[in-house]
N, C-alpha and C positions, 0 to 999 in steps of 0.2 A: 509660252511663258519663258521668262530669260533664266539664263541659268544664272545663277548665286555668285557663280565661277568664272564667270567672264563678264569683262568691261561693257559698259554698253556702247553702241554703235556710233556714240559721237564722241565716243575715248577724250582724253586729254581736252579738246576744245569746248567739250560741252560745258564741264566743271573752269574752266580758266573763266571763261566770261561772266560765271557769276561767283566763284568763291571766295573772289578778293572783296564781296560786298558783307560776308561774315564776320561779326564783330570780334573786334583784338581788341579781350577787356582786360580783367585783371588776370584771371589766370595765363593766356598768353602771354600778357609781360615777365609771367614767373617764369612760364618755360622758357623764353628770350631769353632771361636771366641766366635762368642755368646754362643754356648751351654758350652765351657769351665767354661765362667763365669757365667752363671747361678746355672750350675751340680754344679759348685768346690764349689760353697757359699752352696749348700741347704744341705752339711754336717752340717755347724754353723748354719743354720736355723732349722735343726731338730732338734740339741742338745739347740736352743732357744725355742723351742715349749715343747720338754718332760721335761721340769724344769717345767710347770704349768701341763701339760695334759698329759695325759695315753701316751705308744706307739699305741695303737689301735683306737687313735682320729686322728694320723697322713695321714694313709691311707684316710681316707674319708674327711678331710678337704682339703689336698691337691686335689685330685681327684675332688672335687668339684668345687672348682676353678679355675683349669686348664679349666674344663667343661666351665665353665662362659666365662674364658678370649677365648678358640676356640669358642664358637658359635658364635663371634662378626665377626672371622673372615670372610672374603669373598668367597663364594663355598664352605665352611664347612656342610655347609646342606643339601649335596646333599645327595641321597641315597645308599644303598648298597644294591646290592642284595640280596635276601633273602637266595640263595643256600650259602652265606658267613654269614652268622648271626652264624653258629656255632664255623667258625675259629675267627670271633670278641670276640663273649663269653672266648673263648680259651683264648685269644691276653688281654680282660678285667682282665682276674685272674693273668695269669704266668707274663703278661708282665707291669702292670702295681699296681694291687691290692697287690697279695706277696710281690715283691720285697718294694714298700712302705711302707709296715709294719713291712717287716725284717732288715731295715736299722733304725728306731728306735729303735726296738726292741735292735738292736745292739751294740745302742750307749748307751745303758742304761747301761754296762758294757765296751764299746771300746771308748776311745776317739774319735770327730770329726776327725780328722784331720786323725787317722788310718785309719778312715772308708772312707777317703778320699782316700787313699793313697791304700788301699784295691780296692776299685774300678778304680783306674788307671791300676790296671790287668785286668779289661776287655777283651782288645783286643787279651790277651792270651788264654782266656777262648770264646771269640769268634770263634778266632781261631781254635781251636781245636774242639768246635762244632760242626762250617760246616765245616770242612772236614769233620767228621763223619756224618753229614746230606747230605753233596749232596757226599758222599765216596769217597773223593779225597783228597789224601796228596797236602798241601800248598807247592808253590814252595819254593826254598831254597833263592830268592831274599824275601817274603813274611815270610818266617821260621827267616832269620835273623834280618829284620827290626821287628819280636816280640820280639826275644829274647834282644836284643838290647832293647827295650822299658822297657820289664820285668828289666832285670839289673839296670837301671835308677830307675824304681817306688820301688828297692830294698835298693837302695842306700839313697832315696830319707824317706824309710819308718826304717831304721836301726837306729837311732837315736832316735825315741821315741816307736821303739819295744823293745829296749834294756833296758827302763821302763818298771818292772816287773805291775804296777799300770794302764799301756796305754790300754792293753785288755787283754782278757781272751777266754781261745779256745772254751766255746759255742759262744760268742760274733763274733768272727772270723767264725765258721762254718754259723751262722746265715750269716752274708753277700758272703761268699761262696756260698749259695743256692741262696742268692738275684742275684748275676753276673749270676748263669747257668740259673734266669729265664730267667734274660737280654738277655743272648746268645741265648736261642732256641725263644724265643719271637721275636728277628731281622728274623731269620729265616723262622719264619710263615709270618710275617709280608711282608716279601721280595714278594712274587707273587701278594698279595693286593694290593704292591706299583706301582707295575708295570699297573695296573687296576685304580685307585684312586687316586685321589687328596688327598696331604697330609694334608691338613685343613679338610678332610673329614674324613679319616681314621680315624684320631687321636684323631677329634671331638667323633666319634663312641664309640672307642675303653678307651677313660677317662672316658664317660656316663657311660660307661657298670662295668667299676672301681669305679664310685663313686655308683651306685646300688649295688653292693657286699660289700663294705665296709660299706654301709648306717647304717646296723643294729648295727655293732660294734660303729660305730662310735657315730651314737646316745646315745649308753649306756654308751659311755666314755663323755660326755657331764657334766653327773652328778658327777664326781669327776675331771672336770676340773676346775683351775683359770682363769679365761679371764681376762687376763691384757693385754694392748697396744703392749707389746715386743708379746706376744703370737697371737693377732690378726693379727700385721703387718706380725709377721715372716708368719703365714699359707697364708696370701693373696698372700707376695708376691712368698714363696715357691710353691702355687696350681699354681697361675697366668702364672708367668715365666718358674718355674721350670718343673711343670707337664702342662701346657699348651703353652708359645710359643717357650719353650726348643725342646720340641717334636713337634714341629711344624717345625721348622728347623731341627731339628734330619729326620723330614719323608723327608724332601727335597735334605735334603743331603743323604740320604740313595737311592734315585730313582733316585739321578745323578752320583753316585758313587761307588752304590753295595755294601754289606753287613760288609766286611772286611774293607776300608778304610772310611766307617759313623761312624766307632768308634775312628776316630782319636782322636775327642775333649778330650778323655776320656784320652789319655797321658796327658792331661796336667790340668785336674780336682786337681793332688793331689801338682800340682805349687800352683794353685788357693786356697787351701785349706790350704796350711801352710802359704801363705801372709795374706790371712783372720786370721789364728789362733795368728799370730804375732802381727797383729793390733787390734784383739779384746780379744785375751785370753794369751797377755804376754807369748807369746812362743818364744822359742828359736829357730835359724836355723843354723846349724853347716857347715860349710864347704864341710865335705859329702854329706851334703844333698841339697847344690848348685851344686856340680856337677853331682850327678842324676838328679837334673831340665833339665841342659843341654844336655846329653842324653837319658832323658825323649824327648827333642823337637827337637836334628839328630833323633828318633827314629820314631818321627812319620811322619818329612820330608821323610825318607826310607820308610814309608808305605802309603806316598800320591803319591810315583814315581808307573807311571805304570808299569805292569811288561813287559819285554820283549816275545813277543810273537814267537812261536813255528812252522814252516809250516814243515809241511811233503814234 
């Protein structure tokens, strides 16, 4: 008999090939919805936070609170096995810890709104992971619905890349490594979900981020300003963003499978130029309304199931 507690034998590859055929009805679109509007805002909330505090206060402040707002939730506290405490430590660093301190780090040279717009590739960069993780080329219904999303977040990001002043190529490389942790992170993450409640996981997996960042974070304690904009922005960037963002992120990912949980992420970088418009007097050009729009056919094509195969 298999145990409760571990993955089955065809891990990650057995669930890829059929959970993208799971339907993304209405409740899906809801959870999309939330995570969109959470993700897309906590670009302007980091770039609200490192104007008083280090980059290296941001990983464990968020982390932290994310921590607080899961524990409240319901079955969060269930346990995990201990043969899984290694892949959580894993899932603590690449999938949570890094990438929150490279998206800082980033913005200290990249505009919010790039790094917004930077992160609506995602799903490309998904993409191309797990195929290479469970070694299977993406069908060409799934190849297109990227490519089509990429061209959108292209259209969508030309406008204030063609500001010589918007980023610069470490700023760029830094959130390049932040999306490959994103990527191979969903992918560890994937057979856990299949075992666990996503209030539990997720609960785990923030704790174990806000212990790796503790050290830094304390030290950037002593050359932060605590002001109001700084408290509010880390509360509600930990709360929502690292904790009931990924709270719904785990739930959409175990009704949906790997490839379509990252829908929300086409439309982080809509959410991110409405926010810079109404708080940081940005501009939106015409080009960059019509990548919104095939930003959202793009990720309609990657919520459709694909058409299945019989020999």
């Amino acid at each position: 008999m298999e145990n409760p507690h571990s993955p089955s034998s065809s891990g990650v590859s057995s669930t890829t090939s059929t959970d993208t055929n799971l339907q993304f009805g209405l409740f899906e679109w809801l959870l999309a919805l939330g995570m969109a509007l959470t993700w897309g805002s906590s670009f302007l909330l980091i770039d609200i936070i490192i104007r008083d505090a280090p980059a290296i206060f941001v990983p464990f402040g968020r982390s932290f609170f994310g921590m607080v707002a899961l524990f409240f939730v319901p079955g969060s506290r269930e346990k995990i096995a201990r043969e899984h405490h290694a892949r959580l430590f894993i899932l603590g660093l690449i999938w949570m810890a890094m990438p929150f301190f490279l998206f800082p780090l980033a913005e200290d040279t990249v505009d919010s709104s790039i790094a917004g717009m930077m992160n609506g590739a995602l799903p490309v960069v998904v993409a191309v992971v797990t195929a290479i993780w469970v070694r299977k080329a993406p069908s060409m219904q799934r190849g297109i619905a990227v490519v089509v999303g990429f061209i959108g977040i292209i259209l969508i990001a030309v406008p204030s890349i063609n500001d010589g002043d918007s980023a610069d190529l470490k700023g760029i490389i830094y959130l390049v490594i932040a999306l490959l942790c994103y990527a191979v992170g969903l992918n560890i993450a994937r057979p856990l979900q299949m075992i666990y409640s996503p209030a539990s996981l997720m609960l785990h997996v923030v704790a174990i981020s806000t212990l790796i960042s503790a050290p830094t974070g304390l030290v950037a304690l002593r050359s932060t300003t605590f002001t109001l904009s700084l408290l509010g922005s880390t509360v509600i960037l930990g709360a929502l963003g690292s904790g009931i963002a990924f709270l719904l992120f785990g739930m959409l990912l175990k009704r949906t499978g790997t490839i379509r949980a990252i829908i929300p992420t086409y439309f982080t970088p809509v959410v991110g130029t409405f926010l810079g418009v109404a708080f940081n007097d940005e501009k939106i050009l015409l080009l960059s309304i019509l990548g919104m729009l095939i930003v959202i056919f793009g990720a309609w094509l990657t919520s459709r199931p694909e058409k299945l195969v019989t020999e």
